[in-house]
mmCIF file of the N, C-alpha and C atoms, coordinates in Angstrom:
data_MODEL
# 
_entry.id   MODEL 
# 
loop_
_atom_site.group_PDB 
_atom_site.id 
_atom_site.type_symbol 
_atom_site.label_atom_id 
_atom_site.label_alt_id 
_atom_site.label_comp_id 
_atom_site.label_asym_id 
_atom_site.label_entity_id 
_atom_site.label_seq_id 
_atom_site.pdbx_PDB_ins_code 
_atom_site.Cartn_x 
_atom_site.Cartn_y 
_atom_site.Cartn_z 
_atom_site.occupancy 
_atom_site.B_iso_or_equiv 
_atom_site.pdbx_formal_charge 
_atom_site.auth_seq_id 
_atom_site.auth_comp_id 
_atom_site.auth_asym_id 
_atom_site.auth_atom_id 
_atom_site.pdbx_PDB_model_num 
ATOM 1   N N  . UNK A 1 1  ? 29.596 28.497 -25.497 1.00 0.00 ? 1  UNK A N  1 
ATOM 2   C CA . UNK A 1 1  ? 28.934 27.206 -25.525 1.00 0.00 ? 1  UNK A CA 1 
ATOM 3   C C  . UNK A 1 1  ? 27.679 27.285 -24.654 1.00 0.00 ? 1  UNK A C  1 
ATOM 4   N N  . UNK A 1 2  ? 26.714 26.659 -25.227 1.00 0.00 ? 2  UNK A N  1 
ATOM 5   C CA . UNK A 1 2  ? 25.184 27.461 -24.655 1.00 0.00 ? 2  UNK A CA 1 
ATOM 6   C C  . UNK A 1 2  ? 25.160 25.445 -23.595 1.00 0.00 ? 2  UNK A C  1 
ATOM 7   N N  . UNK A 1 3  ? 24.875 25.591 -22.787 1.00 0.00 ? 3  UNK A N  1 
ATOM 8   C CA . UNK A 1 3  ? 24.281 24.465 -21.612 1.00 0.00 ? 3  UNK A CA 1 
ATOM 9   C C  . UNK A 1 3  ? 22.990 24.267 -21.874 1.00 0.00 ? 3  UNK A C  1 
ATOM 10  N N  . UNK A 1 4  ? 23.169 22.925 -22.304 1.00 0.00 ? 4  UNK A N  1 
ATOM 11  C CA . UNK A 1 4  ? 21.421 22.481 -22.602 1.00 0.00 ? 4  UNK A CA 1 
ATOM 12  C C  . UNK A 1 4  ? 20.689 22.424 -21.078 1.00 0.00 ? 4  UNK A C  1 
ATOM 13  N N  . UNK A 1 5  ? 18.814 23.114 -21.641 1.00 0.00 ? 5  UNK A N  1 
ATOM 14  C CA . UNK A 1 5  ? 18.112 23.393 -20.959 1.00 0.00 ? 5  UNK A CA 1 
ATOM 15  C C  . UNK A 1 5  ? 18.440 22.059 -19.900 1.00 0.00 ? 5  UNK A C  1 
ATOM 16  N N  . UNK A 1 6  ? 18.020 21.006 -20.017 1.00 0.00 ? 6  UNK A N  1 
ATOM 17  C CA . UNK A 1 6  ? 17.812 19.665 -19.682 1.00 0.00 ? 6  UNK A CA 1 
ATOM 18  C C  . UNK A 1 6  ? 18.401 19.634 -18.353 1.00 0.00 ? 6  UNK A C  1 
ATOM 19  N N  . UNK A 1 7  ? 20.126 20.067 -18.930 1.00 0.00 ? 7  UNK A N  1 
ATOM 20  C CA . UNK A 1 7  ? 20.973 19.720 -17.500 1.00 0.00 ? 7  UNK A CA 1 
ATOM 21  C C  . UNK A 1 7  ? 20.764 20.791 -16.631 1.00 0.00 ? 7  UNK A C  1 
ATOM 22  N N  . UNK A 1 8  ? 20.273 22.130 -17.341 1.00 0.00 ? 8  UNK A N  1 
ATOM 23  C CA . UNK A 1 8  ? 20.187 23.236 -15.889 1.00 0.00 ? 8  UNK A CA 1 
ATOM 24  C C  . UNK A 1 8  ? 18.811 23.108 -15.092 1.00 0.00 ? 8  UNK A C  1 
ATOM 25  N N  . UNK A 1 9  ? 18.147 22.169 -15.794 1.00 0.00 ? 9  UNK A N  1 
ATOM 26  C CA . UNK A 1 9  ? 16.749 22.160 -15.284 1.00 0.00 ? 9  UNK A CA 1 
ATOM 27  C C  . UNK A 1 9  ? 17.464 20.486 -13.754 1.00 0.00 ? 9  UNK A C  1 
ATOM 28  N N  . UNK A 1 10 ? 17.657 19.725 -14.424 1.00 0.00 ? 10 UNK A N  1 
ATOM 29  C CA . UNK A 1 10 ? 18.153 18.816 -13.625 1.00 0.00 ? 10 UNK A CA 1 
ATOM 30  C C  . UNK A 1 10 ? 19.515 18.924 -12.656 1.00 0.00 ? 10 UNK A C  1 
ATOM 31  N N  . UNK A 1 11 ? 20.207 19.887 -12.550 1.00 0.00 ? 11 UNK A N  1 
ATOM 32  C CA . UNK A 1 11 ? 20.604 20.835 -11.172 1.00 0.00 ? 11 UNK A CA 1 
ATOM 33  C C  . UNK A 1 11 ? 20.495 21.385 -10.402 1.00 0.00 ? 11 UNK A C  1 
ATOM 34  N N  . UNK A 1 12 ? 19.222 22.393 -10.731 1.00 0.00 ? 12 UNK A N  1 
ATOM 35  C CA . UNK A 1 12 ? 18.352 22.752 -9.847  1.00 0.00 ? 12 UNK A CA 1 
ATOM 36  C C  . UNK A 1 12 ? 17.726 21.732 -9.107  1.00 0.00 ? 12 UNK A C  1 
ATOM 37  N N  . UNK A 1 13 ? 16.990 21.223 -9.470  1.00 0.00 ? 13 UNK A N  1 
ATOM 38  C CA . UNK A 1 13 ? 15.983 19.887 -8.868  1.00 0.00 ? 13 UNK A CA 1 
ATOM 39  C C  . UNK A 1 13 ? 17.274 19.543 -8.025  1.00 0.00 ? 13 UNK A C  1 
ATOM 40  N N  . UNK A 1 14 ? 18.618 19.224 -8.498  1.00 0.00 ? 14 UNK A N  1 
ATOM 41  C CA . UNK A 1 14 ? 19.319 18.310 -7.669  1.00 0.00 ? 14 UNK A CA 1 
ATOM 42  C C  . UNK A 1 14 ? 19.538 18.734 -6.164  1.00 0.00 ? 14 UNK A C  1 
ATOM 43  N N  . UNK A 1 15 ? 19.728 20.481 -6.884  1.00 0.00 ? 15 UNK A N  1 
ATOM 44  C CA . UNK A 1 15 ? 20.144 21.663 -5.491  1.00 0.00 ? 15 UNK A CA 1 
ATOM 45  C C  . UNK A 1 15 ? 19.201 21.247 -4.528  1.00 0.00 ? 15 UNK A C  1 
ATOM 46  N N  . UNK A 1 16 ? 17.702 21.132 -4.980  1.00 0.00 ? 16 UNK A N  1 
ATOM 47  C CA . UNK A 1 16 ? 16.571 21.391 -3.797  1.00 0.00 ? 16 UNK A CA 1 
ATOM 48  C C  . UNK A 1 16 ? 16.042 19.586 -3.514  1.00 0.00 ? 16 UNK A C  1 
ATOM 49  N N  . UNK A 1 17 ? 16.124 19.051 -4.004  1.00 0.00 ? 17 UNK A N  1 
ATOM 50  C CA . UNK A 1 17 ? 15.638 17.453 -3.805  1.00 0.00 ? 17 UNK A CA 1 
ATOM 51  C C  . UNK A 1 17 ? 14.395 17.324 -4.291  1.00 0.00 ? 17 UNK A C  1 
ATOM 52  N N  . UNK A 1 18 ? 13.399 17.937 -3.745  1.00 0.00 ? 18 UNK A N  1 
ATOM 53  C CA . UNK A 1 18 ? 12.021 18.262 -4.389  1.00 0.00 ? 18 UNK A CA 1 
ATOM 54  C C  . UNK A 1 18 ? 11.630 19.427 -4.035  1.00 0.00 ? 18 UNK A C  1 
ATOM 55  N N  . UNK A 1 19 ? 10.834 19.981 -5.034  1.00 0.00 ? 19 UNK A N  1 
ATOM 56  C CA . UNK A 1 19 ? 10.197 21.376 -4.953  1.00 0.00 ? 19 UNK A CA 1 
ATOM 57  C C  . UNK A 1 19 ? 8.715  20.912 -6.098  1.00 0.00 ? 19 UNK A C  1 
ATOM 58  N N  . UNK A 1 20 ? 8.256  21.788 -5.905  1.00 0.00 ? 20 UNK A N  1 
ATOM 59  C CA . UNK A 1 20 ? 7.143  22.404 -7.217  1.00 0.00 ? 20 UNK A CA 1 
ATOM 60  C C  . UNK A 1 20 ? 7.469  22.580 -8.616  1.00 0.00 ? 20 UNK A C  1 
ATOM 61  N N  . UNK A 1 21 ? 6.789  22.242 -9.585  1.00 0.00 ? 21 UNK A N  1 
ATOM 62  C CA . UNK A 1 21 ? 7.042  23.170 -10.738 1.00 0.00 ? 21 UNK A CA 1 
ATOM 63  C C  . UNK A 1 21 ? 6.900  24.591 -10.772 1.00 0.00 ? 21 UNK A C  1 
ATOM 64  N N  . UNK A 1 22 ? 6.515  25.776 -9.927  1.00 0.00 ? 22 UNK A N  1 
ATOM 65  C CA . UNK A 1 22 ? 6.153  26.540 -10.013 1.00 0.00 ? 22 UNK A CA 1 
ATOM 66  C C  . UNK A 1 22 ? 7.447  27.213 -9.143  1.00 0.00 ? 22 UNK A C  1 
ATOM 67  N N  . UNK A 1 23 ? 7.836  26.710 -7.866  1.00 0.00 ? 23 UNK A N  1 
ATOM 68  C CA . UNK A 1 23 ? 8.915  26.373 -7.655  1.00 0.00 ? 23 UNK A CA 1 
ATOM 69  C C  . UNK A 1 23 ? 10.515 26.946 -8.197  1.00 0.00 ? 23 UNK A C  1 
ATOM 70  N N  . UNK A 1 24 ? 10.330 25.593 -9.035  1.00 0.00 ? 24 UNK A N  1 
ATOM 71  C CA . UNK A 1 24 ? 11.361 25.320 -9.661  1.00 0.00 ? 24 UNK A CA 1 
ATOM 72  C C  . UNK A 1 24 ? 11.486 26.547 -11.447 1.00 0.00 ? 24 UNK A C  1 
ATOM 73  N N  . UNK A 1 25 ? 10.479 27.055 -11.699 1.00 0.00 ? 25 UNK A N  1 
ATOM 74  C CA . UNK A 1 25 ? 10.453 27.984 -12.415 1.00 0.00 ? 25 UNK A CA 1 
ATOM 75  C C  . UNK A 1 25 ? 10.819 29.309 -11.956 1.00 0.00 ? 25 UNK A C  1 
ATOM 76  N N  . UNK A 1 26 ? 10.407 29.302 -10.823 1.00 0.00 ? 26 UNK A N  1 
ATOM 77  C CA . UNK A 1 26 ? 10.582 30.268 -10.098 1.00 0.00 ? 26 UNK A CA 1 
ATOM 78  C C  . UNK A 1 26 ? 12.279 30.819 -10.039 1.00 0.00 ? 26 UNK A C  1 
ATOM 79  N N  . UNK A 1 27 ? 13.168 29.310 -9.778  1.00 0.00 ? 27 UNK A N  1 
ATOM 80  C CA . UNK A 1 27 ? 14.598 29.532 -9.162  1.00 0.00 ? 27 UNK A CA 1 
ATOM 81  C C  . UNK A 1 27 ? 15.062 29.102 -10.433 1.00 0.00 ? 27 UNK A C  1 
ATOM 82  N N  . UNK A 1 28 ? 14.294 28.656 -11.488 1.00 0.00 ? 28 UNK A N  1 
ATOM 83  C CA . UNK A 1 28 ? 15.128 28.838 -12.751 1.00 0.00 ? 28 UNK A CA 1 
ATOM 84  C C  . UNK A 1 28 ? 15.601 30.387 -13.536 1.00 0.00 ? 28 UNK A C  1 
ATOM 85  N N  . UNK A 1 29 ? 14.487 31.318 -13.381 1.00 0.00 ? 29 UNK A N  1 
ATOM 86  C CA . UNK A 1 29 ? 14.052 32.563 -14.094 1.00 0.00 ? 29 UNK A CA 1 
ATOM 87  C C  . UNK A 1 29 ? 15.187 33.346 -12.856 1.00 0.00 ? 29 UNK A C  1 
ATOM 88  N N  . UNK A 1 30 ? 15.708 33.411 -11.740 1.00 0.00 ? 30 UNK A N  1 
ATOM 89  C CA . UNK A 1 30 ? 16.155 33.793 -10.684 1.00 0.00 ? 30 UNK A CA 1 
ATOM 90  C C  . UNK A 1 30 ? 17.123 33.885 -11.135 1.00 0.00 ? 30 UNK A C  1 
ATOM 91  N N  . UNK A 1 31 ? 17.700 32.471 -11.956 1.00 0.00 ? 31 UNK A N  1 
ATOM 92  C CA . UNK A 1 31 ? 18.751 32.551 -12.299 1.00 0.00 ? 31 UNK A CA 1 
ATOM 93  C C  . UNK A 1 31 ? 19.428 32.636 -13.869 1.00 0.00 ? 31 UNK A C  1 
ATOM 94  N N  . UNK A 1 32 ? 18.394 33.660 -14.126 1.00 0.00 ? 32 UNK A N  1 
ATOM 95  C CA . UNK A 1 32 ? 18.255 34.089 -15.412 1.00 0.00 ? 32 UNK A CA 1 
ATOM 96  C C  . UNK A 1 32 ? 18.437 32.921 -16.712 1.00 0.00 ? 32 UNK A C  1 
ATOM 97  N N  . UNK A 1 33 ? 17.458 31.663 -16.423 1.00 0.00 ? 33 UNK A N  1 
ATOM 98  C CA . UNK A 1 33 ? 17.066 30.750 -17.751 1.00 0.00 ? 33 UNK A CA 1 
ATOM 99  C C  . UNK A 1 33 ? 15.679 30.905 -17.901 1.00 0.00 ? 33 UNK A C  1 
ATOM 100 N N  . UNK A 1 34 ? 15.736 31.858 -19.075 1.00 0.00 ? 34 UNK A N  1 
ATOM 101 C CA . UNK A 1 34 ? 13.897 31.873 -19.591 1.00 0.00 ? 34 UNK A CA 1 
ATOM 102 C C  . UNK A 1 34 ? 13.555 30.844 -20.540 1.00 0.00 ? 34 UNK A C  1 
ATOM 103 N N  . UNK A 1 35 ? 12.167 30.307 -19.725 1.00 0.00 ? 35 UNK A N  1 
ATOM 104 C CA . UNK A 1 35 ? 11.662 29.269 -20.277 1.00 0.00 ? 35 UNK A CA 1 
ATOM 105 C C  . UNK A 1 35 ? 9.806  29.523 -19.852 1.00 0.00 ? 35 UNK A C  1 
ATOM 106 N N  . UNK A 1 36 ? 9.406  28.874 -21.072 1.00 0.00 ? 36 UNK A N  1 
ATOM 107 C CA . UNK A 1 36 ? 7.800  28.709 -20.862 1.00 0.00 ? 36 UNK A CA 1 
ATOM 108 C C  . UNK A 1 36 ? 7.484  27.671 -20.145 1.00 0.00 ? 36 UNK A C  1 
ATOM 109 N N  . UNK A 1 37 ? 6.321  27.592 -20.031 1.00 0.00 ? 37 UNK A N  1 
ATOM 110 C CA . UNK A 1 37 ? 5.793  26.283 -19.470 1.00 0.00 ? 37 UNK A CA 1 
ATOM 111 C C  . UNK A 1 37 ? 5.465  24.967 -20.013 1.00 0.00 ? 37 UNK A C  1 
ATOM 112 N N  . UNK A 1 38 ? 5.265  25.203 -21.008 1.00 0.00 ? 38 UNK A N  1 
ATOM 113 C CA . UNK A 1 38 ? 5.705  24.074 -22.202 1.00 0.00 ? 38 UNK A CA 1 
ATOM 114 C C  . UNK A 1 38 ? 7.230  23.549 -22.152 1.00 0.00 ? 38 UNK A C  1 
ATOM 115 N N  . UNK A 1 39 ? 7.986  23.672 -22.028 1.00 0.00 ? 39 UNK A N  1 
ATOM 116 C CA . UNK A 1 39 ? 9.443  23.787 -22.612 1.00 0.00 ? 39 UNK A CA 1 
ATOM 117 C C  . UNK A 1 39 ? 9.836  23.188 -20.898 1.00 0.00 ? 39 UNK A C  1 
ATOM 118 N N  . UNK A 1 40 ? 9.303  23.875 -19.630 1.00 0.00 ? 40 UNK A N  1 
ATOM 119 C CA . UNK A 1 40 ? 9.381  22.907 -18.568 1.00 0.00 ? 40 UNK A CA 1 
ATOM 120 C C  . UNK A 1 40 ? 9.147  21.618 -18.711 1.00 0.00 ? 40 UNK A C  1 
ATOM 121 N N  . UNK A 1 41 ? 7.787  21.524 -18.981 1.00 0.00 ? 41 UNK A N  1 
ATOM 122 C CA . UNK A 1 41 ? 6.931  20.288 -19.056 1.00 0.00 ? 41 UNK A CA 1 
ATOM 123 C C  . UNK A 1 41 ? 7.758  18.953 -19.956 1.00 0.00 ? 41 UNK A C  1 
ATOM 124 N N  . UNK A 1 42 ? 8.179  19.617 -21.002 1.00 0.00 ? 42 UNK A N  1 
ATOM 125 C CA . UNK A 1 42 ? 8.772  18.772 -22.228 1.00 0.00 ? 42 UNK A CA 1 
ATOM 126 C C  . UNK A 1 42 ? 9.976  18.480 -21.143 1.00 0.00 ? 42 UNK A C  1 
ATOM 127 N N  . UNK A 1 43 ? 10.876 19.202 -20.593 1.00 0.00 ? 43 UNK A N  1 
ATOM 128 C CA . UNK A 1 43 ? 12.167 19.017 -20.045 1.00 0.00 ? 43 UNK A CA 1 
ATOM 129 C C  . UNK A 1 43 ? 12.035 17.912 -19.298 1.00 0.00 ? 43 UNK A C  1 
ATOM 130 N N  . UNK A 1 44 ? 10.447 18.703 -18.056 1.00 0.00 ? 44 UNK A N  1 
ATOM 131 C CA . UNK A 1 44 ? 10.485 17.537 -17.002 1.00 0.00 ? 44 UNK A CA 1 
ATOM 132 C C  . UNK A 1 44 ? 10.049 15.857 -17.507 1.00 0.00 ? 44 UNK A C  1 
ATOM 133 N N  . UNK A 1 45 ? 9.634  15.918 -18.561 1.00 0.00 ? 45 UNK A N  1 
ATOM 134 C CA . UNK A 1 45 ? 9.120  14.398 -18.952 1.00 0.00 ? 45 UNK A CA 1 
ATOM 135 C C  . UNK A 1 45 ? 10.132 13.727 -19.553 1.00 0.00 ? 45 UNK A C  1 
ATOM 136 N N  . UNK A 1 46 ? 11.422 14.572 -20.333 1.00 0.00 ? 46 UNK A N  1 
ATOM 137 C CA . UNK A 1 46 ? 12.466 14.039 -20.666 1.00 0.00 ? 46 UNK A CA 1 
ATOM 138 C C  . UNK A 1 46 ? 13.128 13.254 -19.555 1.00 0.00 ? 46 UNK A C  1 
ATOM 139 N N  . UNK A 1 47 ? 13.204 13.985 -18.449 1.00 0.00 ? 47 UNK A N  1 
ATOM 140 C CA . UNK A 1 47 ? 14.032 13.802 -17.154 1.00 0.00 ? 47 UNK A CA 1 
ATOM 141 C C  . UNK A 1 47 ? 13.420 12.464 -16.871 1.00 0.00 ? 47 UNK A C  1 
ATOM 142 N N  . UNK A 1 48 ? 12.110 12.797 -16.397 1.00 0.00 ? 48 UNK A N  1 
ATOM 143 C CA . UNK A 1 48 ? 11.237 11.356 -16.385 1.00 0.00 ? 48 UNK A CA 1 
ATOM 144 C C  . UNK A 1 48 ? 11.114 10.008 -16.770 1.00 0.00 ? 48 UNK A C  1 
ATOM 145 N N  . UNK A 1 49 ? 11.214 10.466 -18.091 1.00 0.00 ? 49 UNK A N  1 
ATOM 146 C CA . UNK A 1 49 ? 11.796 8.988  -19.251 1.00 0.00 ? 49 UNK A CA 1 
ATOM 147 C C  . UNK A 1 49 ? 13.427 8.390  -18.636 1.00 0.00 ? 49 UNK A C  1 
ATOM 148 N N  . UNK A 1 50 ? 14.129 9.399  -18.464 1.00 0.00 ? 50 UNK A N  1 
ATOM 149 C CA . UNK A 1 50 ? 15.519 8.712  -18.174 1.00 0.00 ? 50 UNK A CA 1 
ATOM 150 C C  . UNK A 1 50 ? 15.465 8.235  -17.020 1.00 0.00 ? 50 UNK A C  1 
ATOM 151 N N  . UNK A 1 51 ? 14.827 8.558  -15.881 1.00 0.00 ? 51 UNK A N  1 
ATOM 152 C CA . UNK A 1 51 ? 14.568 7.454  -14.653 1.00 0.00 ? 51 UNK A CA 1 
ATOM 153 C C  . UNK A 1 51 ? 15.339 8.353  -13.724 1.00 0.00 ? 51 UNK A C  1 
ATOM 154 N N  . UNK A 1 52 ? 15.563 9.840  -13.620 1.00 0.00 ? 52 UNK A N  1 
ATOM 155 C CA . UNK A 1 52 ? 16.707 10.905 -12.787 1.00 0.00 ? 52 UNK A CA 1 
ATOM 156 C C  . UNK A 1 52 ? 15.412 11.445 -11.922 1.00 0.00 ? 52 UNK A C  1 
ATOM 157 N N  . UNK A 1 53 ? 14.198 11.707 -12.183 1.00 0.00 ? 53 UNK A N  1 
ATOM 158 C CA . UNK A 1 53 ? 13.268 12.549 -11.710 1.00 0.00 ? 53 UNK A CA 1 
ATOM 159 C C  . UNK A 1 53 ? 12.207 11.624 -11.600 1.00 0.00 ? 53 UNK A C  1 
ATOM 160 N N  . UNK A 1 54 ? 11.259 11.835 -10.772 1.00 0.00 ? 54 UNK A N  1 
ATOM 161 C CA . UNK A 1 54 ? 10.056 11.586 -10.873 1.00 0.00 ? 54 UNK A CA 1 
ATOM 162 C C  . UNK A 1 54 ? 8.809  12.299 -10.768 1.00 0.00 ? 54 UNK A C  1 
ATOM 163 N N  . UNK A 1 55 ? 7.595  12.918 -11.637 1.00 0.00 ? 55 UNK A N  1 
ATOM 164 C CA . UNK A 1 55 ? 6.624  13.993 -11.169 1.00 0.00 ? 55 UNK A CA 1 
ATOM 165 C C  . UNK A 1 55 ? 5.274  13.739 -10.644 1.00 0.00 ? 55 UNK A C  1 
ATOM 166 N N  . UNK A 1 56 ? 4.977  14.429 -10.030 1.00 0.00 ? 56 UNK A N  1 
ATOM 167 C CA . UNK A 1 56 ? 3.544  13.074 -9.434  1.00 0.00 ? 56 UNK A CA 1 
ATOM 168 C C  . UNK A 1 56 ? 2.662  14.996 -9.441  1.00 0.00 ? 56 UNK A C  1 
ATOM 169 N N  . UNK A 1 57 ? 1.455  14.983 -9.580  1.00 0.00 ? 57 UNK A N  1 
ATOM 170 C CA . UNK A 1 57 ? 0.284  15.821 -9.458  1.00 0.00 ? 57 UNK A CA 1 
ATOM 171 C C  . UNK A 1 57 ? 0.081  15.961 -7.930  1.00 0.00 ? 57 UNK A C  1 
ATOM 172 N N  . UNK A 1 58 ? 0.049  17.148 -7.081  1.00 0.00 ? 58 UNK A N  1 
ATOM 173 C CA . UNK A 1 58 ? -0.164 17.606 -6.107  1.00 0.00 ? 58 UNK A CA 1 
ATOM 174 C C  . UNK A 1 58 ? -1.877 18.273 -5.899  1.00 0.00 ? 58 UNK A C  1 
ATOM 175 N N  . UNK A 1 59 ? -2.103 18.984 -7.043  1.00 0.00 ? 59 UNK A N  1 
ATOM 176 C CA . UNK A 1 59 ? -3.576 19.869 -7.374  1.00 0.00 ? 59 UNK A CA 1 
ATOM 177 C C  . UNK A 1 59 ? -3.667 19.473 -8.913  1.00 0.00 ? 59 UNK A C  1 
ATOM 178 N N  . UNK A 1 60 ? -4.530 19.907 -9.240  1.00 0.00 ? 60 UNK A N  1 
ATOM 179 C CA . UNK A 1 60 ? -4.903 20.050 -10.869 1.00 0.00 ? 60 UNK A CA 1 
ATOM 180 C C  . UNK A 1 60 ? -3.985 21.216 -11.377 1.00 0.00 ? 60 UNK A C  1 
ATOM 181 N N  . UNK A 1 61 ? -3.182 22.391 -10.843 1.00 0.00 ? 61 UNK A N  1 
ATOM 182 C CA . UNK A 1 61 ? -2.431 23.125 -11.531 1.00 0.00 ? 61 UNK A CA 1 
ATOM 183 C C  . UNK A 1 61 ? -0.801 22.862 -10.997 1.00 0.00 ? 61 UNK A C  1 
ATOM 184 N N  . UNK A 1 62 ? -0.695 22.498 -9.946  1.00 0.00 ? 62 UNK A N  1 
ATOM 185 C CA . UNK A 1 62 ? 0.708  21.944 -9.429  1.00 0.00 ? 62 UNK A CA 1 
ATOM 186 C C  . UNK A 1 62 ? 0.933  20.378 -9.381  1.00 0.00 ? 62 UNK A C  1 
ATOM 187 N N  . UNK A 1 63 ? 2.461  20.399 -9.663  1.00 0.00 ? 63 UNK A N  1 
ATOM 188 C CA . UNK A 1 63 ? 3.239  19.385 -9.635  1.00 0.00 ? 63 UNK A CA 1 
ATOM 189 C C  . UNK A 1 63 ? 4.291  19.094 -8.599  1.00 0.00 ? 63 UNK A C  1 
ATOM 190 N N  . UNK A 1 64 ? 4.633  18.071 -8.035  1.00 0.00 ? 64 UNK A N  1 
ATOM 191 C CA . UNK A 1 64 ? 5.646  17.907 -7.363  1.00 0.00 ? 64 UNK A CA 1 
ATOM 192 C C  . UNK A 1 64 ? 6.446  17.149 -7.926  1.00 0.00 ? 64 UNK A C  1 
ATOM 193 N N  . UNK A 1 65 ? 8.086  17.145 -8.271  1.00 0.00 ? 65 UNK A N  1 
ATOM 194 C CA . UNK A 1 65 ? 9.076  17.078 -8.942  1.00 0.00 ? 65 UNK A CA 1 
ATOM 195 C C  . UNK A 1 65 ? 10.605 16.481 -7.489  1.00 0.00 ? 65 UNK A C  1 
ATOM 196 N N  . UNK A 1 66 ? 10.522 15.399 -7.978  1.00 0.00 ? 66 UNK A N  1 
ATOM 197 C CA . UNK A 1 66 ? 11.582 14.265 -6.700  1.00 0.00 ? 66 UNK A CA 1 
ATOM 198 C C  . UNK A 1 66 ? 12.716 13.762 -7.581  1.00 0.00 ? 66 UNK A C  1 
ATOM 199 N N  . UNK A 1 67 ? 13.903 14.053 -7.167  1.00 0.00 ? 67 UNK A N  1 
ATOM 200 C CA . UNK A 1 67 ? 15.040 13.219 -7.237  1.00 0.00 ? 67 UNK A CA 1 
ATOM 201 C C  . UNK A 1 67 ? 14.744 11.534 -7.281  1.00 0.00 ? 67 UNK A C  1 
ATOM 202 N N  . UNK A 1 68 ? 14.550 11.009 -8.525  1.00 0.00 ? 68 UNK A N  1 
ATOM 203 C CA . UNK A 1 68 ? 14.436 9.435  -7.928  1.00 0.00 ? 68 UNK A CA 1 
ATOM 204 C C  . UNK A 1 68 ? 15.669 9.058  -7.211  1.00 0.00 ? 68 UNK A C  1 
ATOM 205 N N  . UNK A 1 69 ? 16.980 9.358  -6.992  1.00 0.00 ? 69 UNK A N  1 
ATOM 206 C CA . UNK A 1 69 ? 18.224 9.040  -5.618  1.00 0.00 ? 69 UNK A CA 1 
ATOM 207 C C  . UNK A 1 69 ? 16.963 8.981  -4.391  1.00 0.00 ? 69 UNK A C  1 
ATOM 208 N N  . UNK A 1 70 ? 16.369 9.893  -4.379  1.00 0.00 ? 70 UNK A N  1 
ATOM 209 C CA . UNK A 1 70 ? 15.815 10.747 -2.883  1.00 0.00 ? 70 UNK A CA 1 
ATOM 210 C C  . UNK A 1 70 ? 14.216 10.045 -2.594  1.00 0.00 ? 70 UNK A C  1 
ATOM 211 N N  . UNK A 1 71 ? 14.168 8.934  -3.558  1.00 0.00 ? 71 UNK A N  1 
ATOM 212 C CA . UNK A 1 71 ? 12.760 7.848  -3.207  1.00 0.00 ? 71 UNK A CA 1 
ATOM 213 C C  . UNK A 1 71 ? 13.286 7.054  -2.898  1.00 0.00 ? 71 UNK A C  1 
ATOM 214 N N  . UNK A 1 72 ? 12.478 6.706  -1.289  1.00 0.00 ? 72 UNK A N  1 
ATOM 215 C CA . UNK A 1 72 ? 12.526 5.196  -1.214  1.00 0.00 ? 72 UNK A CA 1 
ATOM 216 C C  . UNK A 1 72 ? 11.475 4.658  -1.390  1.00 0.00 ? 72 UNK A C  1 
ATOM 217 N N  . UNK A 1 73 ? 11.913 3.245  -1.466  1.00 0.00 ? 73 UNK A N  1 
ATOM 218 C CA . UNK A 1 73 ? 10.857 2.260  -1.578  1.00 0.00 ? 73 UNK A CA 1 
ATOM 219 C C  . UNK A 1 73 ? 10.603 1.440  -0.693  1.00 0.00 ? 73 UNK A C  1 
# 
């Protein structure tokens, strides 16, 4: 039974609270899930839509990627 991308992408994030996309690709591929950068992007905006993550622009090529649990307001 293959584990959708979605939830291993949103475990990681959970492991670290926030990290990078670059990051978080990093400790995905570590742990042997190959994925492009497209296929991040699509994941992380899925995550996004459901209200679990939030991604905010750090530089023009990095992202920073937050547990919405782990925002306050």
């Amino acid at each position: 039974m293959k584990y959708p991308l979605r939830n291993l992408v949103y475990e990681k994030i959970r492991e670290f609270e926030n990290l990078t996309d670059s990051e978080l690709l990093n400790s995905l591929t570590k742990g042997g899930v190959e994925l492009t950068e497209a296929d991040l992007s699509k994941t992380l905006m899925d995550l996004e839509i459901y209200g679990l993550i939030r991604v905010s622009w750090v530089t023009k090529e990095k992202k920073r990627i937050e547990l919405r649990s782990a925002i306050t307001h």
